[in-house]
PASEBA-1860 file (N, C-alpha, C; in nm, 3 decimals):
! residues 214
1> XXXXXXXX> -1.489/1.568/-1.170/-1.553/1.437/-1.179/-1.680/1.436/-1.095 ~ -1.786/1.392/-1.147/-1.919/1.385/-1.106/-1.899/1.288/-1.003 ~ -1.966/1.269/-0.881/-1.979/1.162/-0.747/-2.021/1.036/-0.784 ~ -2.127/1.023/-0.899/-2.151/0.911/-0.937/-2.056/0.816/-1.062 ~ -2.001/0.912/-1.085/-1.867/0.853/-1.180/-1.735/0.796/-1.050 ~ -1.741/0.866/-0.963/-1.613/0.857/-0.888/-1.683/0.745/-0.785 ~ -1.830/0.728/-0.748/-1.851/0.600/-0.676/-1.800/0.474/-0.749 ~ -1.815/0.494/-0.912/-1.806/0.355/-0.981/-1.692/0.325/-0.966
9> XXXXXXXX> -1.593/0.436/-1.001/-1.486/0.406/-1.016/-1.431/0.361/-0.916 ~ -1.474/0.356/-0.800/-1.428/0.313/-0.655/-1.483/0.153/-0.642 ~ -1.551/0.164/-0.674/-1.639/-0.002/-0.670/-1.539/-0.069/-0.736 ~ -1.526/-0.052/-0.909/-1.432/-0.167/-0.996/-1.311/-0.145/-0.912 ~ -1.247/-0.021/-0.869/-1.100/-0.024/-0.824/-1.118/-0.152/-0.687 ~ -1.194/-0.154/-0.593/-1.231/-0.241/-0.524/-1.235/-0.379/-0.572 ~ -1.308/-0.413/-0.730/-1.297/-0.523/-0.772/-1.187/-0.549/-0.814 ~ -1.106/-0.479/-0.861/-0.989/-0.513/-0.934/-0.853/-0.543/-0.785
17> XXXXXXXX> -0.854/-0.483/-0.685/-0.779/-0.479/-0.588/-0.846/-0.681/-0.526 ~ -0.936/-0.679/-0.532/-0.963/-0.809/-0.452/-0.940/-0.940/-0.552 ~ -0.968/-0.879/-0.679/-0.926/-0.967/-0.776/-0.748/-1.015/-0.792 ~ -0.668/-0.929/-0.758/-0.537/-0.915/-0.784/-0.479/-1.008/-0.647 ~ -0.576/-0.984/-0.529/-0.552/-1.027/-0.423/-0.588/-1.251/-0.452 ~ -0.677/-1.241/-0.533/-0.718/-1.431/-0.573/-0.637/-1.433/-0.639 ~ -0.566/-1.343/-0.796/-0.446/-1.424/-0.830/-0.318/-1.453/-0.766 ~ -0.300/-1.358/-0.685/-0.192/-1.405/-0.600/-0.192/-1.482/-0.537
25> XXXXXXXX> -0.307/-1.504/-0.446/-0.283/-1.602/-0.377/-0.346/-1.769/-0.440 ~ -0.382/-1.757/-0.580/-0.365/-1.868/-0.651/-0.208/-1.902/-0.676 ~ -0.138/-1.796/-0.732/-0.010/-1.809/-0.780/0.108/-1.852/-0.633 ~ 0.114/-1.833/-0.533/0.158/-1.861/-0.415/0.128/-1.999/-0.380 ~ -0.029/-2.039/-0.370/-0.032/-2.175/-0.333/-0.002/-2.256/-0.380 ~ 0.000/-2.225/-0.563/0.040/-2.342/-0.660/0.183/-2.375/-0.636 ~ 0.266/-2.275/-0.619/0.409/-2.252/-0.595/0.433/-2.359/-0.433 ~ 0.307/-2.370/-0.387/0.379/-2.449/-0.234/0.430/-2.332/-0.141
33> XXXXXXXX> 0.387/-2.226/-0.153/0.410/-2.129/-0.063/0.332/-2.117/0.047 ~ 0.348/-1.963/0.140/0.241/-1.984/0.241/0.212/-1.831/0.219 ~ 0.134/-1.767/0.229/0.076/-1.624/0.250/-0.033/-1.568/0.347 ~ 0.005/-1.486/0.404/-0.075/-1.435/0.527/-0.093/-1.295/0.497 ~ -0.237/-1.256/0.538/-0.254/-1.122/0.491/-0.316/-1.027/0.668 ~ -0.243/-0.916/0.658/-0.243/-0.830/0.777/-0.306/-0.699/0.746 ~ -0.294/-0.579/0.834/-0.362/-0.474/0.774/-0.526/-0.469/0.829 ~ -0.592/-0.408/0.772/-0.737/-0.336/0.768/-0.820/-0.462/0.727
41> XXXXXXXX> -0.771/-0.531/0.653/-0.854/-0.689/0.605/-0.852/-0.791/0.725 ~ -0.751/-0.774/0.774/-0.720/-0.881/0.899/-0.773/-0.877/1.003 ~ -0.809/-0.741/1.037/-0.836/-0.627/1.171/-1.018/-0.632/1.098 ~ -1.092/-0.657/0.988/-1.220/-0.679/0.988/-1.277/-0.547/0.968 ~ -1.220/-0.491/0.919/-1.251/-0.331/0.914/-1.179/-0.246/0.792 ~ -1.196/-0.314/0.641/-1.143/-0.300/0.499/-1.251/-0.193/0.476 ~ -1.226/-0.125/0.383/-1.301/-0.014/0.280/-1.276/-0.013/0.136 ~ -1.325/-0.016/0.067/-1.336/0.062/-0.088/-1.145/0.083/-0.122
49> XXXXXXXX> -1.137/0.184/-0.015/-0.973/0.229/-0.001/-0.890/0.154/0.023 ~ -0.899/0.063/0.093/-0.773/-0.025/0.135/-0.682/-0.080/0.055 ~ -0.540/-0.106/0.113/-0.417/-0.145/0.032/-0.440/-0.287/0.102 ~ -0.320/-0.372/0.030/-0.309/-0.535/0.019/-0.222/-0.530/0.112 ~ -0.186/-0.538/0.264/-0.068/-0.575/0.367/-0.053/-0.744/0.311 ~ 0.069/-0.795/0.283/0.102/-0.945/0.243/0.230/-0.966/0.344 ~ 0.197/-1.078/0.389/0.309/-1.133/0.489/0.356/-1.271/0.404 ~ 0.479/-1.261/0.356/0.536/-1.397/0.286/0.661/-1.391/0.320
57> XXXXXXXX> 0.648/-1.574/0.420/0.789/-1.626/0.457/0.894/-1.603/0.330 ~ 1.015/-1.595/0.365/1.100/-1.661/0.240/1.076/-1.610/0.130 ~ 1.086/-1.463/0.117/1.062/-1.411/-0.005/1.144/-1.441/-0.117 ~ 1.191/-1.405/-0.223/1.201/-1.248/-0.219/1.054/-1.242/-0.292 ~ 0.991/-1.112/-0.250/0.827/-1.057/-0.291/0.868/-0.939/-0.324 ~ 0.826/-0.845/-0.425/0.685/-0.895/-0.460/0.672/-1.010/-0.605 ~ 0.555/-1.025/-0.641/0.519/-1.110/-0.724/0.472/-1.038/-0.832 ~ 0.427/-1.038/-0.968/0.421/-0.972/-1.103/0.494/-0.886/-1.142
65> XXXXXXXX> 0.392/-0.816/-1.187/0.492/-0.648/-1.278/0.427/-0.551/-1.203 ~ 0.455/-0.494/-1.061/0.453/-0.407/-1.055/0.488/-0.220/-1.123 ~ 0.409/-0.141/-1.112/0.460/-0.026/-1.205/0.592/0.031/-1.137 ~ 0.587/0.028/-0.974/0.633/0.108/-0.925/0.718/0.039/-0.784 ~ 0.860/0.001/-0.739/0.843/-0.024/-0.596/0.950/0.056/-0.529 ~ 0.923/0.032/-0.341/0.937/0.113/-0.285/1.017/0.051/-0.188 ~ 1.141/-0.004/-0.179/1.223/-0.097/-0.044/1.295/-0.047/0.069 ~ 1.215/-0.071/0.182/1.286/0.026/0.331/1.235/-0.106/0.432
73> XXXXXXXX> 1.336/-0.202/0.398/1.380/-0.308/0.530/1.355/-0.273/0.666 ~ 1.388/-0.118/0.698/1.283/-0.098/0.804/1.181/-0.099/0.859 ~ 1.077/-0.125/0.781/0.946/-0.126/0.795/0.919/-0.292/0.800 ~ 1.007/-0.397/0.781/0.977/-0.505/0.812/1.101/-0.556/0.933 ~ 1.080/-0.699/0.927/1.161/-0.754/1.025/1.320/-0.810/0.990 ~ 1.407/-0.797/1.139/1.509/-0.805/1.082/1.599/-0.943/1.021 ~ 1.611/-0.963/0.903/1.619/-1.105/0.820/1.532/-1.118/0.749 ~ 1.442/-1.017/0.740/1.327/-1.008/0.605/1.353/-0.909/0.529
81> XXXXXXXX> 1.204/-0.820/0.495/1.244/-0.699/0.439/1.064/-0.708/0.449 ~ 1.079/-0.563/0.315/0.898/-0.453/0.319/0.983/-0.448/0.212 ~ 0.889/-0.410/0.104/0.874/-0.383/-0.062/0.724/-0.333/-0.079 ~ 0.686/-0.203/-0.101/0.570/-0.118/-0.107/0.566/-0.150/-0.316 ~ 0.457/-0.184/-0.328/0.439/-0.206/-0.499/0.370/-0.181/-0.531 ~ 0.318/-0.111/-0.624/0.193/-0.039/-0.737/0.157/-0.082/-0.819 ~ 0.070/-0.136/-0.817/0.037/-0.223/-0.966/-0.088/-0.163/-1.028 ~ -0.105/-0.140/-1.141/-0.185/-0.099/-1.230/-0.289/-0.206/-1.262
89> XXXXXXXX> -0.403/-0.222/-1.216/-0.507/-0.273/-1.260/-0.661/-0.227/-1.177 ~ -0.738/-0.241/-1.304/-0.833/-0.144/-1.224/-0.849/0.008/-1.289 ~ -0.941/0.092/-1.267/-0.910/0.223/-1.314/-0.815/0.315/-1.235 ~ -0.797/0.254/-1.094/-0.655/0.337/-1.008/-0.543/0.270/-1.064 ~ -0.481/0.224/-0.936/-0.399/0.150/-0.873/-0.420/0.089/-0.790 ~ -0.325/-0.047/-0.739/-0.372/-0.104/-0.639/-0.249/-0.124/-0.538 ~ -0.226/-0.076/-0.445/-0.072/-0.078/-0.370/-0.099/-0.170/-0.267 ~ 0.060/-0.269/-0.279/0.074/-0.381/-0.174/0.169/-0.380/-0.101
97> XXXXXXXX> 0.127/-0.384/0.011/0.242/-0.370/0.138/0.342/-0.512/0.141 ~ 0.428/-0.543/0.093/0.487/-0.679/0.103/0.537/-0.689/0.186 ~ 0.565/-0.775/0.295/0.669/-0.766/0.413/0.697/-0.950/0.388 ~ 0.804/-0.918/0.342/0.933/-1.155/0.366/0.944/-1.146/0.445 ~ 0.948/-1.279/0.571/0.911/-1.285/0.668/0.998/-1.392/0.688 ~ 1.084/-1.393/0.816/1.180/-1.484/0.837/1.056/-1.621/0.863 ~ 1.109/-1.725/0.820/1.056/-1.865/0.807/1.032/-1.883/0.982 ~ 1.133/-1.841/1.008/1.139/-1.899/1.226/1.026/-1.806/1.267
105> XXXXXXXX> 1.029/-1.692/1.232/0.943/-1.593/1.335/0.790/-1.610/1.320 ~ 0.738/-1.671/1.415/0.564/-1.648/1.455/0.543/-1.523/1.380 ~ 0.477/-1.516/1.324/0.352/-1.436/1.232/0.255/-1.344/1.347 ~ 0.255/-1.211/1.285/0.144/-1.164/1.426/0.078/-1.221/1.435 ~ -0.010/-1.194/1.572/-0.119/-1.243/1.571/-0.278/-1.214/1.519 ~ -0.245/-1.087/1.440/-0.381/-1.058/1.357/-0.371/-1.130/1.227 ~ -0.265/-1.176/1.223/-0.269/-1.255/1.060/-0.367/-1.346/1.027 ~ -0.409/-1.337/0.881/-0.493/-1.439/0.834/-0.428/-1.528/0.718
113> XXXXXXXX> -0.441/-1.658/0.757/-0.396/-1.743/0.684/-0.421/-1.714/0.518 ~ -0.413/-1.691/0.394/-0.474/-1.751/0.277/-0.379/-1.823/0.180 ~ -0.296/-1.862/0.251/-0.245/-2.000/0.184/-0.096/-2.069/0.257 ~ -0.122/-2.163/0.257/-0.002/-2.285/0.362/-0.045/-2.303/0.516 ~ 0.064/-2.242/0.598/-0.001/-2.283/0.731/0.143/-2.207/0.767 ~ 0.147/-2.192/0.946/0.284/-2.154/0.975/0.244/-2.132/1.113 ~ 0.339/-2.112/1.206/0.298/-2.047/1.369/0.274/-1.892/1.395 ~ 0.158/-1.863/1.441/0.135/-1.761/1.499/0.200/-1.708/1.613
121> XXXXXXXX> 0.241/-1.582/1.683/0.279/-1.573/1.785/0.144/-1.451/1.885 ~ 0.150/-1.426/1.964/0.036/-1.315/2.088/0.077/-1.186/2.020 ~ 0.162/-1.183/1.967/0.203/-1.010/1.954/0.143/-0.961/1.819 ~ 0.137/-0.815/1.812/0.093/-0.767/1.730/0.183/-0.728/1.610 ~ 0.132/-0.683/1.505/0.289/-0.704/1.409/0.415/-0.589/1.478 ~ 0.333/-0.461/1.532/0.445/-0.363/1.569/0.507/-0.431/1.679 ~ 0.447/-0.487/1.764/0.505/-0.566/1.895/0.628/-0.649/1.823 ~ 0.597/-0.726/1.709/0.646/-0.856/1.683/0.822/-0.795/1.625
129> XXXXXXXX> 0.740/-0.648/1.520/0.898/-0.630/1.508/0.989/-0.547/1.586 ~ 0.889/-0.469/1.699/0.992/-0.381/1.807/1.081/-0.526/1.899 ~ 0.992/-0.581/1.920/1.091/-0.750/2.017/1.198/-0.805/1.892 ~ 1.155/-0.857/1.785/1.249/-0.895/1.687/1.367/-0.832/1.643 ~ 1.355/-0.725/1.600/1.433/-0.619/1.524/1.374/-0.584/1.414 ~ 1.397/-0.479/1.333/1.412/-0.446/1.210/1.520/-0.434/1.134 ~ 1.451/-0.421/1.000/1.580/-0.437/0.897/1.644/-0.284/0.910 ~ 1.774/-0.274/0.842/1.816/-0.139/0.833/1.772/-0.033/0.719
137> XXXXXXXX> 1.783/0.065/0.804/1.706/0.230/0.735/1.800/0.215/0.604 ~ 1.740/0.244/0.496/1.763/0.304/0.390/1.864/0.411/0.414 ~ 1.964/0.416/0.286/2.044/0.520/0.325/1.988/0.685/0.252 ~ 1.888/0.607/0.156/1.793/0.741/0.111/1.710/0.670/-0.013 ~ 1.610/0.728/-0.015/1.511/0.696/-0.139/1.530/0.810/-0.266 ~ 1.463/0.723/-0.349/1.422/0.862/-0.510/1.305/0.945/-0.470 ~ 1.373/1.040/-0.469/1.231/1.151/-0.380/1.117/1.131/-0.451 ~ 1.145/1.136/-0.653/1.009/1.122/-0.709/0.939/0.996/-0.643
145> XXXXXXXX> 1.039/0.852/-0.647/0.953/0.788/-0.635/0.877/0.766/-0.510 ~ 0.923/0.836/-0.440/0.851/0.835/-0.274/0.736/0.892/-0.319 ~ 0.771/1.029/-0.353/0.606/1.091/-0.366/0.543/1.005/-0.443 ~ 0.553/0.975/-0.540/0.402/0.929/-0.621/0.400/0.793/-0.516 ~ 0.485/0.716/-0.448/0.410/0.636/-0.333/0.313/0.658/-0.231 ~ 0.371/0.819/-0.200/0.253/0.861/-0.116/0.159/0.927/-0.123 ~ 0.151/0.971/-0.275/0.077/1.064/-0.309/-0.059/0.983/-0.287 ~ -0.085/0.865/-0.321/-0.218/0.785/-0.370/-0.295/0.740/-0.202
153> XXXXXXXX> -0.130/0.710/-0.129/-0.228/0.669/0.050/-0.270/0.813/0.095 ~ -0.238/0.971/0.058/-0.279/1.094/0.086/-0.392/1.124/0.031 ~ -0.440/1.065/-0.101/-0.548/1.082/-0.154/-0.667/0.988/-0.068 ~ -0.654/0.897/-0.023/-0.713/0.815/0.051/-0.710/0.873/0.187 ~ -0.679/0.965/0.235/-0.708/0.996/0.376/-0.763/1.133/0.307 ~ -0.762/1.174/0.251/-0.854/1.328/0.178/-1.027/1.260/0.186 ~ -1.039/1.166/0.109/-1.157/1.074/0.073/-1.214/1.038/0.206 ~ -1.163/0.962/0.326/-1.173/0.979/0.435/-1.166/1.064/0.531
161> XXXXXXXX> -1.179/1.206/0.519/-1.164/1.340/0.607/-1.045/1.287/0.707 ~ -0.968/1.276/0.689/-0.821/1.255/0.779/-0.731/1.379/0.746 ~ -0.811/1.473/0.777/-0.713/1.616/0.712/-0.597/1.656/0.817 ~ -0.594/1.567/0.924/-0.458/1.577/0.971/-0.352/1.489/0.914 ~ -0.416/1.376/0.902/-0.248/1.277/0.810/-0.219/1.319/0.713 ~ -0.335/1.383/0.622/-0.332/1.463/0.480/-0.213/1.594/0.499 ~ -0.255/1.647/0.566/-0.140/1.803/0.616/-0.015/1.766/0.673 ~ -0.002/1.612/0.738/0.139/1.584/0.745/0.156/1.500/0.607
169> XXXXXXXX> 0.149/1.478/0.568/0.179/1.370/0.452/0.255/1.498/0.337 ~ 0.129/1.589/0.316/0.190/1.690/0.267/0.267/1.747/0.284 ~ 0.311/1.814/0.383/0.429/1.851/0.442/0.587/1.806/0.443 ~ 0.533/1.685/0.476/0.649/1.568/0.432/0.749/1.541/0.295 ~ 0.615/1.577/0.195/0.659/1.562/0.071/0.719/1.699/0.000 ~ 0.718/1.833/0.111/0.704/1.954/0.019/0.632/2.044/-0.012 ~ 0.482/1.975/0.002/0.396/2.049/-0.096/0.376/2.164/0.010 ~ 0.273/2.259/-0.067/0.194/2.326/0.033/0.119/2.313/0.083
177> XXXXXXXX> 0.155/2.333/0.206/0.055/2.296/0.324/-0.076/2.377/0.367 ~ -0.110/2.554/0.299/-0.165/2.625/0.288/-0.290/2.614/0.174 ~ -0.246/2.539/0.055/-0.332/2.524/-0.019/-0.446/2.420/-0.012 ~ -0.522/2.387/-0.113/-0.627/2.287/-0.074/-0.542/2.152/-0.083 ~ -0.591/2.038/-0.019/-0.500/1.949/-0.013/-0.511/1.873/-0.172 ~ -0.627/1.856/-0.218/-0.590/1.767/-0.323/-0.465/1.873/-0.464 ~ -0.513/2.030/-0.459/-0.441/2.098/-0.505/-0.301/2.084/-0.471 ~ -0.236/2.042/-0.354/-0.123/2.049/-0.348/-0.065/1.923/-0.378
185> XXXXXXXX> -0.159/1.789/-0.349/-0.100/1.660/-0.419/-0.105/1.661/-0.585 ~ -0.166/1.738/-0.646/-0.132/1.739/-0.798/-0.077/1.807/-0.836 ~ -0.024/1.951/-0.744/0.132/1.984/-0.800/0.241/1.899/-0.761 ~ 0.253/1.835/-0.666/0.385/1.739/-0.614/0.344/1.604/-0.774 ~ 0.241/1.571/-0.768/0.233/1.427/-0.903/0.301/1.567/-1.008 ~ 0.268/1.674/-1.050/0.342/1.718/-1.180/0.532/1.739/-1.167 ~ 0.542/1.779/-1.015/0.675/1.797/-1.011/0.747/1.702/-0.980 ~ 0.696/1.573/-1.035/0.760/1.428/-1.044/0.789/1.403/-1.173
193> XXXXXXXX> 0.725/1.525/-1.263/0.797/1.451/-1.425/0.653/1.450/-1.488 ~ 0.666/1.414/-1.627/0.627/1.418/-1.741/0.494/1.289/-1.711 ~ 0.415/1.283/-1.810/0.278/1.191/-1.802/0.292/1.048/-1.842 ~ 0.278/0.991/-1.755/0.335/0.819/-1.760/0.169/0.746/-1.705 ~ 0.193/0.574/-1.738/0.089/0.528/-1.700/0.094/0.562/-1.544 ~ 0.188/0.535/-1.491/0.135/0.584/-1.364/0.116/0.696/-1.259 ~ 0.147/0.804/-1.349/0.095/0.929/-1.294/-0.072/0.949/-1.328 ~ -0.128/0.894/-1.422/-0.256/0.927/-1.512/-0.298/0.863/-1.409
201> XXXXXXXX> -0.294/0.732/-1.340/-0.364/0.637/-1.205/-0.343/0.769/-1.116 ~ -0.211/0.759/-1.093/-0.239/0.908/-0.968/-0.326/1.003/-0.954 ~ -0.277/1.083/-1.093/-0.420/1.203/-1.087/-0.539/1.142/-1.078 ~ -0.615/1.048/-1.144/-0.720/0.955/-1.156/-0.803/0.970/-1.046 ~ -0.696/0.874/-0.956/-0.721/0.888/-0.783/-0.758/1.011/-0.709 ~ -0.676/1.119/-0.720/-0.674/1.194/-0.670/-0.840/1.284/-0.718 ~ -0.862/1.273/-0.811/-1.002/1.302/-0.920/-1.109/1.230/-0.806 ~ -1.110/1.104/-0.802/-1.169/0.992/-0.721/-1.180/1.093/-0.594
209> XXXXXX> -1.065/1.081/-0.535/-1.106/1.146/-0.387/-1.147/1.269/-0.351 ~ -1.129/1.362/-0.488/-1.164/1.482/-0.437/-1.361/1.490/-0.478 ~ -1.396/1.406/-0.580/-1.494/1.420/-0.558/-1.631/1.331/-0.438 ~ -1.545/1.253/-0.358/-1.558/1.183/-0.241/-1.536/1.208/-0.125 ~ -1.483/1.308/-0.114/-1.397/1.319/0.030/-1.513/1.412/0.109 ~ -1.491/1.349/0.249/-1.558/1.383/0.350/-1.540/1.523/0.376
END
């Protein structure tokens, strides 16, 4: 893929990720809900790359048709949960960090309101859930579907020269760690199975970052 094909394609994936981000939070407020968004958007320091972190009291989340999701209660708080979701729109994908959020518990304090209202607390979200608790570990995931979850945040640290999270990420999943990195994330997307809409986003991506990457 030519650089100027893979800039565009980064721009609309950008439009389509911020776009997905107004219907939701149209669809939330109409509902009388509240939604708070955390992450790289919150912190004032978003890219092209960035995923959707969503903080919603009183789930259960996520919201549409996701292609793909990913549930490890650990990663949120305990009496909530985390639901990792893939949604297809755009020429990638667009992945959303969901974390339900007990109604009582103060909201970090990097949160940004975009719809209802609720109490903030001083702590940061890791602060908020090492003092709180977390939910309980998974007793195991679908290996495919882990990888193609992580295959797309690995392609995004390739794109960003992060060739150390890249070489653990890889590692993690199997691949080889000797080979070039985007080479080894598109043998792990083939040894997930046969060609689906959302492997074609995967490789896509991975196309995207390799002709981008730092």
């Amino acid at each position: 893929m030519e650089r100027n094909e893979a800039e565009r394609m980064l721009a609309e994936h950008a439009d389509a990720r911020d776009e997905l981000l107004h219907s939701i939070t149209a669809e939330i407020r109409t509902a009388g809900k509240t939604l708070w968004q955390i992450g790289s958007f919150a912190h004032g320091r978003p890219d092209a790359w960035s995923d959707l972190d969503l903080l919603v009291p009183d789930g259960p989340w996520p919201i549409g048709r996701p292609a793909l999701t990913l549930d490890n209660p650990a990663n949120g708080p305990r009496g909530g949960g985390y639901t990792g979701a893939a949604y297809l729109t755009g020429p990638l994908l667009v992945w959303v960090d969901w974390y339900t959020w007990p109604a009582a518990l103060p909201v970090p304090e990097e949160a940004r309101v975009l719809a209802g209202e609720g109490p903030q607390s001083g702590l940061s979200l890791s602060e908020t859930l090492d003092r709180h608790g977390r939910g309980p570990a998974p007793d195991r995931f679908d290996q495919g579907d882990f990888a193609l979850a992580m295959i797309p945040i690995a392609a995004k640290y390739v794109a960003r020269g992060n060739a150390e999270a890249v070489a653990g990420m890889v590692s993690m999943l199997g691949g080889d760690v000797d080979a070039d990195p985007i080479d080894g994330l598109r043998a792990l997307v083939r040894a997930t199975g046969g060609p689906s809409p959302l492997t074609e986003r995967i490789a896509r991506t991975l196309d995207v970052a390799e002709a981008l990457r730092r």
